[in-house]
LOFIMAR-540377 format. One record per residue: residue in three letters; x, y, z of N, C-alpha, C in turn. Coordinates in steps of 0.1 Angstrom, whole numbers, plus 5000, padded with zeros to 4 digits. Example, Ala and Ser with C-alpha at 12.3 -4.5 7.8 and 13.67 -1.06 7.14 Angstrom:
REM LOFIMAR-540377
Ala513249435078512349555078513249675078;Ser512849785071513749895071512950005079;
//
This chain:
REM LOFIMAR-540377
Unk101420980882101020850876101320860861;Unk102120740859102020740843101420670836;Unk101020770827099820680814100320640802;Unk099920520806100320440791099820440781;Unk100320470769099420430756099720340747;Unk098820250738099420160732100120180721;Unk101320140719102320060710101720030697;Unk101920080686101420020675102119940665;Unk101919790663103119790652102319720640;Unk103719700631102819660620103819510615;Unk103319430613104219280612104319270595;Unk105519260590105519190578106219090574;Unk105519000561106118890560105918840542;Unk106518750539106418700526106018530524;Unk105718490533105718360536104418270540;Unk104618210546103218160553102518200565;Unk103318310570102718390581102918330594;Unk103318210599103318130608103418220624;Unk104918320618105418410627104318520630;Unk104118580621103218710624101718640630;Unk101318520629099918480633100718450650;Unk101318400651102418400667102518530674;Unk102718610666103218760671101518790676;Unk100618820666099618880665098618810677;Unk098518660682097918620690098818600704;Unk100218640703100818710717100018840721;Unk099718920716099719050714097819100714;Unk097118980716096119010712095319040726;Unk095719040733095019060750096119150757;Unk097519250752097919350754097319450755;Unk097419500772096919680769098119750769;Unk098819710760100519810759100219770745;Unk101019670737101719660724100019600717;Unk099819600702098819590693099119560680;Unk098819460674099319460662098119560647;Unk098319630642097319710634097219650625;Unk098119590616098419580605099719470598;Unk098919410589100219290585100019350568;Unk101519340563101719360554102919280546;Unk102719260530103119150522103519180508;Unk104619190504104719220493104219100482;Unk103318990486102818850478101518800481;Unk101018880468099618850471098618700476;Unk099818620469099318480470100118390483;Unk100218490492101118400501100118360517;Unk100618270521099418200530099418360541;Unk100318400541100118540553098818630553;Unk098618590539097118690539096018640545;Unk096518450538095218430547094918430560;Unk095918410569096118400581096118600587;Unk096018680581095418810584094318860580;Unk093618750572091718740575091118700583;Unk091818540588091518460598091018570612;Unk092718620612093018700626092518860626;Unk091818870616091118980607091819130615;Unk092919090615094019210611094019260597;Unk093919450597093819480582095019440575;Unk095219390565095719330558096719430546;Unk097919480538097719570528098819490524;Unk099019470510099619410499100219500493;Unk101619470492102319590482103219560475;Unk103619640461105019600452106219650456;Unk107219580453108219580455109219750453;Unk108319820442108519900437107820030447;Unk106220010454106020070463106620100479;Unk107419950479107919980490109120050487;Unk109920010479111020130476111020260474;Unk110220330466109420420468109020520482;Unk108320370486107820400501106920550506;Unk106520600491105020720493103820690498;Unk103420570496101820500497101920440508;Unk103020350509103220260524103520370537;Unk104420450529104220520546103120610553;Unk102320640536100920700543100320610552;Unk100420460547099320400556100020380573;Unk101320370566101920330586101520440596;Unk101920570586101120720594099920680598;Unk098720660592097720670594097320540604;Unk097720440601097520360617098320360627;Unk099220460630100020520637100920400642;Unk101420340627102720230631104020290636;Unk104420250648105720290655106920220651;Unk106320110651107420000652106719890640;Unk107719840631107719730616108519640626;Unk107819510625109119380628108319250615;Unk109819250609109419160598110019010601;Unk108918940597109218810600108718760588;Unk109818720580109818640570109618720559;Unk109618850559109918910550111218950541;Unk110918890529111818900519113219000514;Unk112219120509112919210506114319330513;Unk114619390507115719450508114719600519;Unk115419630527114219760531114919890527;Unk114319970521114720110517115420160520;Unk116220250519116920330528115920420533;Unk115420510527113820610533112920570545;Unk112620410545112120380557113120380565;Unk114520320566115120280577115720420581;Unk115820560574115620690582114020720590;Unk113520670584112020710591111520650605;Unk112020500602111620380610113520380621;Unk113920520623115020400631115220370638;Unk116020220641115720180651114620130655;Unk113620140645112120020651111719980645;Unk112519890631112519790624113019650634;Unk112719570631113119420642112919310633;Unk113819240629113919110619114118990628;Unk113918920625114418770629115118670619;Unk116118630624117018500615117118430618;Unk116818310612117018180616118418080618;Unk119518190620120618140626121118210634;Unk122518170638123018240650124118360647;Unk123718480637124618530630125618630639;Unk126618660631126818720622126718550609;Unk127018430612126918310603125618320598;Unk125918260583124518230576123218360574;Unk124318470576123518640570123818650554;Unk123018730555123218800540122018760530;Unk121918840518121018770509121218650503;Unk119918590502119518450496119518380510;Unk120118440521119918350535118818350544;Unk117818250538116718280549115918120546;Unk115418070556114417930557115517790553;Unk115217770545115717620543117117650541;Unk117617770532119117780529119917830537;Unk119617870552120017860563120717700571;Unk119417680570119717480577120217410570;Unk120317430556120817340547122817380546;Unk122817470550124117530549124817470567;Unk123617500577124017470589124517350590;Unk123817230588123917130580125417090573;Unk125617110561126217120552127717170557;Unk127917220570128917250578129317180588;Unk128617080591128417010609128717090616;Unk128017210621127517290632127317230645;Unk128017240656126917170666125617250669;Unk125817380665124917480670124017570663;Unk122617570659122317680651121617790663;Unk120017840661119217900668118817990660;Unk118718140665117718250663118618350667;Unk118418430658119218590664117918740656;Unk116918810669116518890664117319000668;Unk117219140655118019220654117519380650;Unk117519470655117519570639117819580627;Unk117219650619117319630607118119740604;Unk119219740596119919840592120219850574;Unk121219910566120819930554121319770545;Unk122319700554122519550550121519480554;Unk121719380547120919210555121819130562;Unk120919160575121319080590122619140596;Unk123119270592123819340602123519400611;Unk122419470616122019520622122319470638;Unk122319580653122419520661121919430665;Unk122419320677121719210675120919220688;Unk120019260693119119250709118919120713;Unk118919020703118918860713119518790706;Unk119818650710120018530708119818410715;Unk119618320707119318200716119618070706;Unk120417960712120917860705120217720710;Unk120217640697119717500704121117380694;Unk121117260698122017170693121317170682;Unk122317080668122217050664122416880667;Unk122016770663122016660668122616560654;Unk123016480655123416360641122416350635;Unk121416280633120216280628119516390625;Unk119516480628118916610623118716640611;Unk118016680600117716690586116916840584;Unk117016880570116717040569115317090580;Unk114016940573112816970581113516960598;Unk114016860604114016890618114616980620;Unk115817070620116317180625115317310622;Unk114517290610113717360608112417390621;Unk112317250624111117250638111517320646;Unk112817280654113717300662113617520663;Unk114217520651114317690648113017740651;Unk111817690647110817740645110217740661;Unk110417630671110217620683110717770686;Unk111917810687112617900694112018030686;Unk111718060679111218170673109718200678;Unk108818060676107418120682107218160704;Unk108318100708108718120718109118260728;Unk110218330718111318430719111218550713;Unk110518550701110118650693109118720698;Unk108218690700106918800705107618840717;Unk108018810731108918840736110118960736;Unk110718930729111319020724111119170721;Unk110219150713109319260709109019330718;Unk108119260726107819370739108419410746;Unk109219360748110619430763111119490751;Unk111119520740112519600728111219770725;Unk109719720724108919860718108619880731;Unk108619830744108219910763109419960768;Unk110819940763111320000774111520100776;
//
């Protein structure tokens, strides 16, 4: 018989948390995957509040500690994080974690890349570009994380139209549909198999 144990991960984000509060209430009646821990390099960002709400421990960090990455990886040690999937997280990731973490970093983008990767590409300057192209097509592409932004392999995709009338906020809904959908998902068939 085999015995399972749970999966630990830890969600980060710089934003309003929308995703990780999605992730964390997928995951919250799991006897396999668990979320321990949400982490933010912005102290003032709605993510925090939404990881009191869901009174997940919460740890805030500088930009300078994550690069670093001495203090932060004590704590992933110590709540025995396996797996980082950043959702809406900002920054650039270390090289030091993505030896430590490989292969179980997991990002999400709000296009259908290899289009619309790279830095400064993320939220509105995605759609606005999608947009700004007449696309028929944008969606979601979650990935690993590797030492670029948004190269990493891609484990999914999923596309929706773009339509005539469509505007930054609607394709934004639209994106955001397929992500609280797909993403927690994801996750779990990518940290069980």
């Amino acid at each position: 018989m085999k015995i399972l144990f749970m999966k630990n991960i830890a969600v980060f984000g710089s934003g309003s948390g929308s995703n990780a509060e999605n992730i964390c209430r997928f995951f919250s009646s799991s006897k396999q995957v668990q979320v321990v821990l949400i982490g933010t390099n912005k102290k003032d960002a709605r993510i925090t509040n939404r990881a009191k709400k869901l009174k997940v421990p919460l740890l805030v960090f500088s930009k300078n500690e994550l690069n670093t990455f001495t203090k932060l990886h004590a704590v992933l040690l110590k709540t025995r994080v396996e797996y980082v999937i950043l959702a809406g997280f900002l920054l650039k990731i270390p090289e030091k974690m993505l030896e430590l973490y490989k292969n179980k970093i997991i990002n999400i983008h709000p296009s259908l890349l290899p289009k619309y990767g790279g830095k400064g590409m993320y939220g509105n300057n995605v759609h606005s570009s999608v947009l700004k192209n007449n696309d028929l097509f944008s969606g979601i592409t979650v990935h690993l994380v590797n030492e670029n932004y948004d190269e990493g392999e891609i484990l999914f995709q999923k596309k929706c139209a773009v339509d005539k009338g469509d505007d930054v906020s609607s394709l934004s809904k639209k994106i955001a549909k397929l992500e609280y959908l797909y993403f927690p998902k994801i996750i779990n068939s990518f940290v069980l198999k």
